[in-house]
FIKOLZA-1660 file (N, C-alpha, C; in steps of 0.1 Angstrom, whole numbers, plus 5000, padded with zeros to 4 digits):
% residues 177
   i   px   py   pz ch aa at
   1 6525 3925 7351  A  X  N
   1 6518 3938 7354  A  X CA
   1 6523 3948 7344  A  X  C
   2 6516 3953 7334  A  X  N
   2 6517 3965 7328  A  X CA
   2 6523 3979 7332  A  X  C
   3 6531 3982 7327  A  X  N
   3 6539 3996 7336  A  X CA
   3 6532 4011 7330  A  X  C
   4 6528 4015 7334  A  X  N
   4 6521 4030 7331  A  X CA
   4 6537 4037 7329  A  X  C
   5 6535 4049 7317  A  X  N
   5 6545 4060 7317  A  X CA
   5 6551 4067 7332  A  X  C
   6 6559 4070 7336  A  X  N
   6 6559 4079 7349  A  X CA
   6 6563 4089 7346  A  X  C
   7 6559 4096 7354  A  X  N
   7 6554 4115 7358  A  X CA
   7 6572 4118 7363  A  X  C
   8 6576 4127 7351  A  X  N
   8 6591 4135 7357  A  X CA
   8 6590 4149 7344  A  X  C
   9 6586 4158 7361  A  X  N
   9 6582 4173 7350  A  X CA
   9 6588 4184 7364  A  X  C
  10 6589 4193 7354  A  X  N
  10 6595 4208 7364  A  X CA
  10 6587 4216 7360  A  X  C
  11 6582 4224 7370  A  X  N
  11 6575 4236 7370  A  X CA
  11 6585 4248 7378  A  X  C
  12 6581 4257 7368  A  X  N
  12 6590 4273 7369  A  X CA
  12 6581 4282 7368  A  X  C
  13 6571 4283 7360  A  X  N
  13 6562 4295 7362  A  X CA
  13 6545 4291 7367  A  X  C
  14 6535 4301 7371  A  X  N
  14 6527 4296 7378  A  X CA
  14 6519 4288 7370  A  X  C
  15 6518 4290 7357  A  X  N
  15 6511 4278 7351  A  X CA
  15 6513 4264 7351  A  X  C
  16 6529 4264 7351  A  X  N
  16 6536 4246 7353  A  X CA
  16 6531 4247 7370  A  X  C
  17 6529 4252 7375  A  X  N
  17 6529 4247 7395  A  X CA
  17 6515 4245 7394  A  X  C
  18 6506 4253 7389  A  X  N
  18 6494 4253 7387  A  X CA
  18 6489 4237 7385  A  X  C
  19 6495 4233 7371  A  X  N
  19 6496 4218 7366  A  X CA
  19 6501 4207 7377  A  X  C
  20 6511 4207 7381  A  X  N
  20 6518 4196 7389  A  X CA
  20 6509 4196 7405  A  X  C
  21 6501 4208 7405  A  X  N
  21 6490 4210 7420  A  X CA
  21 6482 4197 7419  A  X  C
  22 6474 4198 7401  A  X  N
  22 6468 4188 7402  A  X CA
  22 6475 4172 7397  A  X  C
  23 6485 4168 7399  A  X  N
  23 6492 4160 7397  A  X CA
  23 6493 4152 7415  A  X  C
  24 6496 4164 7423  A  X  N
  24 6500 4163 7438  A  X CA
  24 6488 4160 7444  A  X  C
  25 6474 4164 7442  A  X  N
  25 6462 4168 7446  A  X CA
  25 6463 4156 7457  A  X  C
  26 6462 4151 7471  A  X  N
  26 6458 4138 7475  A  X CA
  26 6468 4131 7477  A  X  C
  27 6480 4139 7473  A  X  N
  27 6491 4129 7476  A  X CA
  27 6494 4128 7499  A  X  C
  28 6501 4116 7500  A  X  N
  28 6503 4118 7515  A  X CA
  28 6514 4118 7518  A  X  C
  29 6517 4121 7525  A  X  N
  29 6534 4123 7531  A  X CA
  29 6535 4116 7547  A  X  C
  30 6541 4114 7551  A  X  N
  30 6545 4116 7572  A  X CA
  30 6555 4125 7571  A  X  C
  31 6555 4141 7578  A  X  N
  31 6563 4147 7581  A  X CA
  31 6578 4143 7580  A  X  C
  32 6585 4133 7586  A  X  N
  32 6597 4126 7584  A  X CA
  32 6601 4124 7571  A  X  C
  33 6597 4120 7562  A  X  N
  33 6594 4119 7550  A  X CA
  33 6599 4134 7542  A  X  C
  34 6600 4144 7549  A  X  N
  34 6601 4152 7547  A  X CA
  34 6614 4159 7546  A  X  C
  35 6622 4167 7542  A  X  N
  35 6633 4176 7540  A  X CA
  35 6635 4187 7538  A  X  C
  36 6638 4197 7547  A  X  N
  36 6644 4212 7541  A  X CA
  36 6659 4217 7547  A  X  C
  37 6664 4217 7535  A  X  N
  37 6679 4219 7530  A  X CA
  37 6680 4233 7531  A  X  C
  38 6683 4241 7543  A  X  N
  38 6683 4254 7539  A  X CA
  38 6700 4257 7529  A  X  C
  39 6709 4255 7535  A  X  N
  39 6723 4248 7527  A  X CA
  39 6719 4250 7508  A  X  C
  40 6711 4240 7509  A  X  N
  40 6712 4236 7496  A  X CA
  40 6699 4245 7487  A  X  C
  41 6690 4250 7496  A  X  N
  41 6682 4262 7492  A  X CA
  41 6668 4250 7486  A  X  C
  42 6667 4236 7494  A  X  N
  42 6657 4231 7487  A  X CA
  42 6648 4223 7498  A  X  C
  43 6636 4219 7493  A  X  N
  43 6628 4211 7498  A  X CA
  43 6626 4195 7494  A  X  C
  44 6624 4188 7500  A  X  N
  44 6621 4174 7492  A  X CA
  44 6610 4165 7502  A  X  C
  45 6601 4163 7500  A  X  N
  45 6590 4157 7505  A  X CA
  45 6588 4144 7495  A  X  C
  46 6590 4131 7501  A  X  N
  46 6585 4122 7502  A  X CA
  46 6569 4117 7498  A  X  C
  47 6563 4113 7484  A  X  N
  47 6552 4114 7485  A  X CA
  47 6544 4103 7482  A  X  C
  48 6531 4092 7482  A  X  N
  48 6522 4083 7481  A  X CA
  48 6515 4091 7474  A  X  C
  49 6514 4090 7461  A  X  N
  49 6508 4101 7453  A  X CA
  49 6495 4093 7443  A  X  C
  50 6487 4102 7447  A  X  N
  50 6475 4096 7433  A  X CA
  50 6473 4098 7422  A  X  C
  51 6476 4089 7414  A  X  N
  51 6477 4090 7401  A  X CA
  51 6464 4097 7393  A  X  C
  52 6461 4112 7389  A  X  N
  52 6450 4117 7388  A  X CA
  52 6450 4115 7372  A  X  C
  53 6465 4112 7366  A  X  N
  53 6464 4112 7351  A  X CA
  53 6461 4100 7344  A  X  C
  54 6459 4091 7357  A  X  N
  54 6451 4079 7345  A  X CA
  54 6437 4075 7352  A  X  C
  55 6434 4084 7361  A  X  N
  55 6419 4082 7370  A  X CA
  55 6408 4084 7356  A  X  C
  56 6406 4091 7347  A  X  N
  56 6401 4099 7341  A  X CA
  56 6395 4085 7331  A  X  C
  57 6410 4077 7327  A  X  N
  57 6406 4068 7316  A  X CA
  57 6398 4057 7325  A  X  C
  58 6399 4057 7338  A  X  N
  58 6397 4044 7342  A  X CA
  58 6385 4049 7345  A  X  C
  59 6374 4061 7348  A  X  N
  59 6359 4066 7352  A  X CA
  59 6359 4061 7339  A  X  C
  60 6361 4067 7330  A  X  N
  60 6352 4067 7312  A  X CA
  60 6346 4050 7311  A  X  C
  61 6361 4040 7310  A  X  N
  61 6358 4027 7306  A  X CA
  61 6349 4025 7321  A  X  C
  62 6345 4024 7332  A  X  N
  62 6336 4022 7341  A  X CA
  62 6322 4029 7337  A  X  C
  63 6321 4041 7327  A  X  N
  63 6309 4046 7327  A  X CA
  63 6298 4037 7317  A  X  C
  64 6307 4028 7310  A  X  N
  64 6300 4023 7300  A  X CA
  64 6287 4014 7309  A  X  C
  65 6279 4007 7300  A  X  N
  65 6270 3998 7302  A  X CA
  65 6278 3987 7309  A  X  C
  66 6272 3974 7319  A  X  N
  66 6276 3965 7319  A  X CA
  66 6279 3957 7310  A  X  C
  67 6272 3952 7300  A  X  N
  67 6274 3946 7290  A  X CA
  67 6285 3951 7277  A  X  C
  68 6288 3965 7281  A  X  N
  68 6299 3970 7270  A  X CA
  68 6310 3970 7283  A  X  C
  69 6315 3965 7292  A  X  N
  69 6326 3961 7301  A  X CA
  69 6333 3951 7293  A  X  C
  70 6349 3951 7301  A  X  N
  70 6352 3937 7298  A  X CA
  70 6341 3923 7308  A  X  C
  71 6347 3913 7301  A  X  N
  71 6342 3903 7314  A  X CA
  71 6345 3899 7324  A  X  C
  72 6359 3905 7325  A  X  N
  72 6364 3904 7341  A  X CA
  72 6375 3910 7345  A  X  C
  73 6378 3917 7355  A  X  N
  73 6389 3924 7358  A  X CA
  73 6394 3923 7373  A  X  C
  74 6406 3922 7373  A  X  N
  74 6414 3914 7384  A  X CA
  74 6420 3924 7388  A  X  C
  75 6415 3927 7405  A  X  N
  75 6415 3942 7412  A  X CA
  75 6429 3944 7414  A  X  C
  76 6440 3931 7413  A  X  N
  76 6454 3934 7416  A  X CA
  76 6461 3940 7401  A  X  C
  77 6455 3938 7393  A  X  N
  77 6459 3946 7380  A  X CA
  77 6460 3959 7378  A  X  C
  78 6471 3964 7377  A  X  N
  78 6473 3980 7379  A  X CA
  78 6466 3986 7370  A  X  C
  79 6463 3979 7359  A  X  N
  79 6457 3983 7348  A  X CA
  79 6439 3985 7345  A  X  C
  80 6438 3981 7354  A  X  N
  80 6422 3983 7358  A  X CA
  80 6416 3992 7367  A  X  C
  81 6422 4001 7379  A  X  N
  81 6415 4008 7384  A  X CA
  81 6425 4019 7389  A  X  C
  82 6421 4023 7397  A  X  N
  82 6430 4038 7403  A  X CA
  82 6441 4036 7407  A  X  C
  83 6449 4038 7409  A  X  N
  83 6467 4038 7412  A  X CA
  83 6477 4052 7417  A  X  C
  84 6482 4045 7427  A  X  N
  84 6486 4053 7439  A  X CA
  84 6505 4048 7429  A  X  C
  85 6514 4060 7434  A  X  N
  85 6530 4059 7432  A  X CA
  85 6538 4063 7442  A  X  C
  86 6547 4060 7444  A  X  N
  86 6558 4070 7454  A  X CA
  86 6568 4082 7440  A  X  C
  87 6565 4089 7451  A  X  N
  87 6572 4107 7444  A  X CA
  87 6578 4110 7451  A  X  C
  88 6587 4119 7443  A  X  N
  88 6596 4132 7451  A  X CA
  88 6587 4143 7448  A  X  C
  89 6586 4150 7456  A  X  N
  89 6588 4165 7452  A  X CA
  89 6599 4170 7455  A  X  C
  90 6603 4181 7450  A  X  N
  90 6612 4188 7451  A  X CA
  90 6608 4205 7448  A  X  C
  91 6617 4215 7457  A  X  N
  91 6610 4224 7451  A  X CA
  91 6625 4232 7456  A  X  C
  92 6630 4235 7443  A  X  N
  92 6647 4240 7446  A  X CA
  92 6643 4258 7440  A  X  C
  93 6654 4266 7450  A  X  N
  93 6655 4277 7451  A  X CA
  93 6649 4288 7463  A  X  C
  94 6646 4278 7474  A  X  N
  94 6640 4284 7481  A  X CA
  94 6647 4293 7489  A  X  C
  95 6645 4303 7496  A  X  N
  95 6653 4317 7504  A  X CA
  95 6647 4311 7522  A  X  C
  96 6635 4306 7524  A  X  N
  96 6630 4303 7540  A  X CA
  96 6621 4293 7538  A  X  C
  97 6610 4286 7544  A  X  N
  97 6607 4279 7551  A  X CA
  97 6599 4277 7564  A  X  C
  98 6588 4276 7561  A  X  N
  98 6578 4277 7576  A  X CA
  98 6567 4265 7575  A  X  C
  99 6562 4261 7585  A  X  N
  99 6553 4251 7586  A  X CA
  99 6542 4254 7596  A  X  C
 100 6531 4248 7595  A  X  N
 100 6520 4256 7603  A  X CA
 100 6513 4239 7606  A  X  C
 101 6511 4233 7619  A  X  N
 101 6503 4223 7624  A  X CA
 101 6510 4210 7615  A  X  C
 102 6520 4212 7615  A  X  N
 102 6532 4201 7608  A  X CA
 102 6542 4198 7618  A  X  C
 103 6540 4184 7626  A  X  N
 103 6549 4181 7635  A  X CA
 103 6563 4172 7629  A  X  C
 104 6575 4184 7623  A  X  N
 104 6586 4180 7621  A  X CA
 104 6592 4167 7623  A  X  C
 105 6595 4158 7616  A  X  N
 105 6600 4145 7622  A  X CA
 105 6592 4134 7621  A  X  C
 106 6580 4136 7622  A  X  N
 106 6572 4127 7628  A  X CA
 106 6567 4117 7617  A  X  C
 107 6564 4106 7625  A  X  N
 107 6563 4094 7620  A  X CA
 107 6549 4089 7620  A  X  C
 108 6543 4094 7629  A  X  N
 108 6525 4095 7630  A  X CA
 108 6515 4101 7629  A  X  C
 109 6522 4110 7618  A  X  N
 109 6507 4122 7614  A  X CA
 109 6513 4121 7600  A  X  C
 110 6501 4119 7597  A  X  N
 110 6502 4118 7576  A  X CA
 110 6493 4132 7574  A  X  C
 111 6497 4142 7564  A  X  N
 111 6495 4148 7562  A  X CA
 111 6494 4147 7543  A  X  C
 112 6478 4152 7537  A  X  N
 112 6473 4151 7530  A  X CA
 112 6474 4162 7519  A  X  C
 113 6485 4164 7507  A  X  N
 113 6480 4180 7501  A  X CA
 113 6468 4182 7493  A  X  C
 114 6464 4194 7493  A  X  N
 114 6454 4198 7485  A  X CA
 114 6455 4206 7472  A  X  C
 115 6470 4216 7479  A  X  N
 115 6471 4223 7463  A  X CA
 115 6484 4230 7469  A  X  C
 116 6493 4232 7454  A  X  N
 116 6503 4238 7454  A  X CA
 116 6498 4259 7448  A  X  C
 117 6499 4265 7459  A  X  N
 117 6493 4277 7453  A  X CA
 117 6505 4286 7456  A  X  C
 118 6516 4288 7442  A  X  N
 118 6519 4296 7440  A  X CA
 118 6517 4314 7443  A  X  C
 119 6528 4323 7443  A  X  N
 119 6526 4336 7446  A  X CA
 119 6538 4341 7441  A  X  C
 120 6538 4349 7437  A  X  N
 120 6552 4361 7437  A  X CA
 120 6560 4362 7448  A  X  C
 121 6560 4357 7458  A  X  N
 121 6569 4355 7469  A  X CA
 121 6574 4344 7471  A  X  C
 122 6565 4329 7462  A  X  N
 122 6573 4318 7473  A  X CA
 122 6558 4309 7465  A  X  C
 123 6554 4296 7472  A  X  N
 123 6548 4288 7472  A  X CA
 123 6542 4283 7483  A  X  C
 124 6530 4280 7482  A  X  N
 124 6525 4276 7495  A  X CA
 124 6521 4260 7495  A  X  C
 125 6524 4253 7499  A  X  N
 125 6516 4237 7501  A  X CA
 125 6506 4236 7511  A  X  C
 126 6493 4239 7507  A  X  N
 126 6479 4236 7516  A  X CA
 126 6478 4221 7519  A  X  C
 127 6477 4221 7532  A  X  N
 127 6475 4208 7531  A  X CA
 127 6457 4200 7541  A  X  C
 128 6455 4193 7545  A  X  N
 128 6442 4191 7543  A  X CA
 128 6440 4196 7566  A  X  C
 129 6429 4199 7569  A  X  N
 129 6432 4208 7580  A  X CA
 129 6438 4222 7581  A  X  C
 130 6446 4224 7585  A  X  N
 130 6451 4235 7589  A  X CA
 130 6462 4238 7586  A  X  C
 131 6469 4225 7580  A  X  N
 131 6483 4223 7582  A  X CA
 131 6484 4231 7570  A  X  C
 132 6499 4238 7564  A  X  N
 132 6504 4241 7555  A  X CA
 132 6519 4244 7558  A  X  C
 133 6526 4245 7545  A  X  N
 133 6541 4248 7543  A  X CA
 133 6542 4259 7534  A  X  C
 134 6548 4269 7541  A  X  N
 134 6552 4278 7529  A  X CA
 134 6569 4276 7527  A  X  C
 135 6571 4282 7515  A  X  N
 135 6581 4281 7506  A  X CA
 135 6582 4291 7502  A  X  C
 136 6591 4304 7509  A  X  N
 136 6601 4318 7501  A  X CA
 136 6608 4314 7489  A  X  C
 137 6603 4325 7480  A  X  N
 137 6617 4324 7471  A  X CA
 137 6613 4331 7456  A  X  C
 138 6618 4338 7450  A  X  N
 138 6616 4342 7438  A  X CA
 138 6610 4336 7425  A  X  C
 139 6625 4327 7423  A  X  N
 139 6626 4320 7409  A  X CA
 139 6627 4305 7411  A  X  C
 140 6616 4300 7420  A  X  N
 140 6609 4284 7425  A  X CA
 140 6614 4276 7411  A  X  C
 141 6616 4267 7416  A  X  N
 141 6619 4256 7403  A  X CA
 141 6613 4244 7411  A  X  C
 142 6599 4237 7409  A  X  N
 142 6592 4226 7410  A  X CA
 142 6593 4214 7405  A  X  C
 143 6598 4204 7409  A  X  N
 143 6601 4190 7402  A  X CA
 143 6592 4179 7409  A  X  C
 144 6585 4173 7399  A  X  N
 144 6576 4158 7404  A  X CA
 144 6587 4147 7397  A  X  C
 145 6589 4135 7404  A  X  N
 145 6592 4124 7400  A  X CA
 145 6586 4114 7402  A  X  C
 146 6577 4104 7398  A  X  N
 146 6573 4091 7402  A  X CA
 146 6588 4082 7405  A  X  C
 147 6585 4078 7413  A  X  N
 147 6595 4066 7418  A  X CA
 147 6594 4052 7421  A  X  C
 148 6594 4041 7410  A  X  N
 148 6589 4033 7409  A  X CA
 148 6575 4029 7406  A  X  C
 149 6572 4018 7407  A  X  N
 149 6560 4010 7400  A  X CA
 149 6546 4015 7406  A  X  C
 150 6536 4016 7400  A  X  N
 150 6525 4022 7408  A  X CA
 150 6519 4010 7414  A  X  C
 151 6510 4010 7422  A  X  N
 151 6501 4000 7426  A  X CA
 151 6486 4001 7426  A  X  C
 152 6478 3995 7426  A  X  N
 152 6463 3992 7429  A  X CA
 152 6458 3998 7437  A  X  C
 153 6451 4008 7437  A  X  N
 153 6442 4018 7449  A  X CA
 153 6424 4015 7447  A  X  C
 154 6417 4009 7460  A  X  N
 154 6402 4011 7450  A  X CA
 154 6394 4025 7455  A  X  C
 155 6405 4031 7461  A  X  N
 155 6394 4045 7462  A  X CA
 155 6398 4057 7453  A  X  C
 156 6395 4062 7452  A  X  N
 156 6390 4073 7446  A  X CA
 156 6393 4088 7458  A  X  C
 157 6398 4100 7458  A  X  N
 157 6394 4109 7465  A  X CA
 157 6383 4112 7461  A  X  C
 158 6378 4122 7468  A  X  N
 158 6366 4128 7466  A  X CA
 158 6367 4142 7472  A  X  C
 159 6358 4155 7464  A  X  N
 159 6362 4170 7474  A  X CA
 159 6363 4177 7462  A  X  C
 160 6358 4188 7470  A  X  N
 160 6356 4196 7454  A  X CA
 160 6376 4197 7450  A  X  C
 161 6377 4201 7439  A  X  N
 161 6385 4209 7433  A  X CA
 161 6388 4220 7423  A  X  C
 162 6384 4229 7432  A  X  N
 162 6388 4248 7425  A  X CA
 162 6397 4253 7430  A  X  C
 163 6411 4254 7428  A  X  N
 163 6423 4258 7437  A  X CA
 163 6419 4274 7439  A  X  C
 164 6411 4279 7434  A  X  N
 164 6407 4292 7437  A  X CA
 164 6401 4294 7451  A  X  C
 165 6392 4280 7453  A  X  N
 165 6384 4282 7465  A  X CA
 165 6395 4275 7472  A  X  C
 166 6403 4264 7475  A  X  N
 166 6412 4259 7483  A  X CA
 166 6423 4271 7486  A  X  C
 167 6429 4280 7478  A  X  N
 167 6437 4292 7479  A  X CA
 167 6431 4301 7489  A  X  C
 168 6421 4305 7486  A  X  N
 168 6412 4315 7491  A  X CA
 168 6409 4310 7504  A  X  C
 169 6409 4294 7512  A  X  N
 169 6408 4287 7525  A  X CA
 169 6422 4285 7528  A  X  C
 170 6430 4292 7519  A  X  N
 170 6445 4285 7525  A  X CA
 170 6444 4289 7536  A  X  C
 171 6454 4283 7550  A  X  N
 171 6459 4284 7562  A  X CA
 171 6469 4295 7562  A  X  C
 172 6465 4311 7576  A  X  N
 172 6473 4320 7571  A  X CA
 172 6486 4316 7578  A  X  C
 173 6498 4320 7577  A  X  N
 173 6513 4316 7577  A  X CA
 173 6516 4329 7583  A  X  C
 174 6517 4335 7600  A  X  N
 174 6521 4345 7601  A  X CA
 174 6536 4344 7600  A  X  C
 175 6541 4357 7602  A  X  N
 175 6557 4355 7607  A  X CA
 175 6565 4342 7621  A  X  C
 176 6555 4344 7631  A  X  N
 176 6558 4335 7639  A  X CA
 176 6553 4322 7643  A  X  C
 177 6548 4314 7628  A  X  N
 177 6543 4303 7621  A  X CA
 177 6559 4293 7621  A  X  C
% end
């Protein structure tokens, strides 16, 4: 099996968070999976992440004609269709910490993100429903790691993506969230 590059990048200003949103887009988690270190001023979420940076090559060679295909392709080949990885996130420097329709701990609610939307206060993780995480803090420092081998996915997400309109639907995060 062919090993794809893996994804290890830090975002610090809102353009790198901006980038790694669509890197995270679809990724799933189970709450448990999850970690916030107030101590340590960090977050770490556990992630099943969709590989959105090699979806792109694998639509193009699918757009061709049948006859300009290869002649056969073996759906357990990571190298032939969409591919899913395990990630960290990390998101170090945080000051607080809130969650909204996120049952801490848990082992039976997968929860889906949609976009990492940055602010001058902190960071927010939308996630698909209602749910969201916010993340206080000034001077955010965002890290993605792929963790290990990717594997064979044959779906595809689907859903618009304009983080402008997903921001603009974000879930609001009062004080007593």
């Amino acid at each position: 099996m062919a090993s794809k590059q893996r994804v290890k990048l830090l975002g610090r200003e809102t353009r790198d968070i901006v980038m790694l949103s669509g890197l995270v887009q679809d990724a799933i988690f189970v709450p448990a999976e999850m970690t916030i270190e107030d101590d340590k001023r960090r977050f770490i979420a556990m992630l099943n992440r969709f590989q959105w940076e090699h979806a792109a090559t694998f639509d193009a060679q699918n757009s061709a004609t049948p006859s300009e295909q290869a002649d056969a392709r073996f759906e357990d080949d990571v190298t032939s269709g969409y591919t899913r990885s395990f990630a960290a996130l990390t998101v170090e420097g945080i000051t607080g910490a809130r969650t909204k329709s996120i049952k801490m701990g848990s082992r039976d609610q997968f929860v889906s993100i949609m976009a990492l939307v940055p602010d001058e206060k902190g960071l927010t993780i939308v996630c698909s429903g209602e749910a969201a995480i916010r993340l206080s803090g000034a001077n955010l420092r965002v890290y993605l790691e792929d963790l290990g081998e990717p594997w064979p996915t044959q779906c595809k997400p689907e859903h618009g993506d304009d983080l402008a309109e997903i921001a603009s639907e974000a879930p609001t995060m009062s004080d007593g969230s």
